[in-house]
Structures are given as structure tokens and as C-alpha cells.
C-alpha positions as CSV (number, residue, x, y, z in Angstrom):
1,X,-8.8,-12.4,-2.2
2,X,-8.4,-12.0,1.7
3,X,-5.1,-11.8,3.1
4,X,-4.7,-12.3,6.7
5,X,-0.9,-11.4,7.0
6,X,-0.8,-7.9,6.2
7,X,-2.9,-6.8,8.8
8,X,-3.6,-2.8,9.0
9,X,-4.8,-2.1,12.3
10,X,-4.6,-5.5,13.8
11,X,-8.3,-5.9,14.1
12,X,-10.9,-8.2,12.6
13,X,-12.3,-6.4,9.5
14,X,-11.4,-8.2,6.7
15,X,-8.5,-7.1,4.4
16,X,-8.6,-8.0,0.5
17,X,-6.7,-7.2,-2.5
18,X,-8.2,-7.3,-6.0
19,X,-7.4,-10.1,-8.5
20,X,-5.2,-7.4,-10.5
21,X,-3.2,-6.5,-7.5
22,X,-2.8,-10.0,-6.4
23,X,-1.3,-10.9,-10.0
24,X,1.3,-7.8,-10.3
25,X,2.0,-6.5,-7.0
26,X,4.6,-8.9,-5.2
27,X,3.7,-9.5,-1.4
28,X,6.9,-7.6,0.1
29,X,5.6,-4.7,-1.7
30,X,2.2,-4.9,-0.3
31,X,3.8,-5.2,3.5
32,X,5.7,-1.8,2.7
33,X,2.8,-0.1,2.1
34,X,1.2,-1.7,5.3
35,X,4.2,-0.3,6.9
36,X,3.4,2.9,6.0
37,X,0.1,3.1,6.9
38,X,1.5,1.8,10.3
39,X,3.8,4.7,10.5
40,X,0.7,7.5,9.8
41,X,-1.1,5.8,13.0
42,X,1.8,5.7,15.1
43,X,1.8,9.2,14.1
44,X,-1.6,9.6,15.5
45,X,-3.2,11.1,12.3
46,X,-6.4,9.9,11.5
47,X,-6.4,7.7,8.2
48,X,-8.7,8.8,5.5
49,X,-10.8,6.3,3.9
50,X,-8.4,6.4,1.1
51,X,-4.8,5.9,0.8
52,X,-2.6,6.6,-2.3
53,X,0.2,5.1,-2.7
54,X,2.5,6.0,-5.8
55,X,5.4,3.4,-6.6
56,X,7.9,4.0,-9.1
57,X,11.1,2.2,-9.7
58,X,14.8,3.9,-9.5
59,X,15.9,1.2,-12.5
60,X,19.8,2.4,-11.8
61,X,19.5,1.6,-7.9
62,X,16.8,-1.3,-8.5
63,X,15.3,0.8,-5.7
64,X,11.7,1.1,-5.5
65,X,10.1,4.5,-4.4
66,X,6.8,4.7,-2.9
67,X,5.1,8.4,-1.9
68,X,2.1,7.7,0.4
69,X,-0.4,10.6,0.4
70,X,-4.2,11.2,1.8
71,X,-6.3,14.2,1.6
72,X,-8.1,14.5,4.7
73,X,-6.3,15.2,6.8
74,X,-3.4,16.4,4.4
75,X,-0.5,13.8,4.7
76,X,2.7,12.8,2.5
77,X,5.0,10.1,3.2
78,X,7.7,8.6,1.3
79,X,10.3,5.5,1.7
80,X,12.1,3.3,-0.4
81,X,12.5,-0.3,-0.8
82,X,15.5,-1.9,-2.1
83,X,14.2,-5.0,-4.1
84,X,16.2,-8.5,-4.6
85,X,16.5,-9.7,-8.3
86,X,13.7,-12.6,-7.9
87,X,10.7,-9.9,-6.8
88,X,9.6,-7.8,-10.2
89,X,8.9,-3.9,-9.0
90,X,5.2,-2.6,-10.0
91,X,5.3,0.6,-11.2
92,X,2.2,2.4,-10.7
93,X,-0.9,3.7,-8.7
94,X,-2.1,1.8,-5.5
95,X,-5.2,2.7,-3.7
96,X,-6.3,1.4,0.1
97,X,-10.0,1.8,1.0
98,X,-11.3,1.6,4.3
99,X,-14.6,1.5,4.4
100,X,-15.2,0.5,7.7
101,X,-16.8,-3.1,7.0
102,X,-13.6,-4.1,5.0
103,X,-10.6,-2.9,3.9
104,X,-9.4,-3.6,-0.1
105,X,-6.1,-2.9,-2.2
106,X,-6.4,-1.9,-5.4
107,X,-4.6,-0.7,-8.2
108,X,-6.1,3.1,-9.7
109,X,-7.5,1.4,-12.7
110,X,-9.6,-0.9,-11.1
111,X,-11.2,2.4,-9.0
């Protein structure tokens, strides 16, 4: 499934998200995640062809954490989202692969 809003680096490779993210993973979600892939290029590191992206939910706080991480180079990240009632948290593993002819969201056990 392509999705045109959550554009990474604003160009025209297509962007998709498997049929298992698409039914768990809320869209607001999905743009935080964007958001921090935003913030490692703003930080001018170069993004490995996979990004991790650990979500967990602070069930007190209705606060969901996500730790974003790549290997090469060597980055960590991590920001929360406060979530409204109506949007149900994922707790889990995300992965974002860019391969260079497109770019796909996916959840770890669909790797």
C-alpha cells in the first residue's frame, strides 16, 4: 500500500507500508517515525538502509515511546508521543527499508 503523505525525503521514490502495518499501526504514529527520520537528516547523518524503530507504550502516561536506532553509521534517537483516547498505541518493532528504488514500513515479523 503506497502512501503519499508521509513522505521521507520529499522525493519521488515510492513509499509503502505492508498490509500488517497498515492494519495495526495508526497513521499519527507512522508520521512520528517520519519525523524522526527527518530529524537524523537535518542532522546531516547519512541514513542507513534500515531504520529501527522500537515503540512501547507508558500505559500510566498513555505516552507512547519510540527509540529510533541504525547501525551504520551508529545513531539513537528517542521521543515520545502523547496519544488521544481514539488512536490504539502499537507496541512493538518497526523496520524502514530504503532500498533505493522504494522505500517500505514494516513491522519485524514481517522482515
Amino acid at each position: 500500500m503506497e502512501f503519499e503523505v508521509l513522505r521521507y525525503f520529499y522525493d519521488p521514490v515510492p513509499e509503502y507500508q505492508t498490509r500488517g502495518v497498515a492494519s495495526v499501526v495508526h497513521p499519527v504514529i507512522l508520521i512520528k517515525c517520519v519525523e524522526m527520520l527527518n530529524v537524523l537528516k537535518s542532522k546531516g547523518i547519512e541514513p542507513d538502509y534500515l531504520q529501527v524503530f522500537v515503540l512501547s507504550l507508558d500505559v500510566e502516561k498513555n505516552v507512547l515511546n519510540i527509540t529510533h536506532t541504525q547501525e551504520q553509521p551508529d545513531y539513537c534517537n528517542e521521543d515520545s508521543i502523547c496519544l488521544p483516547s481514539c488512536i490504539k498505541p502499537y507496541n512493538g518493532k518497526l523496520y524502514y527499508i530504503d532500498d533505493g528504488d522504494h522505500r517500505t514500513f514494516l513491522k519485524a515479523e514481517e522482515y
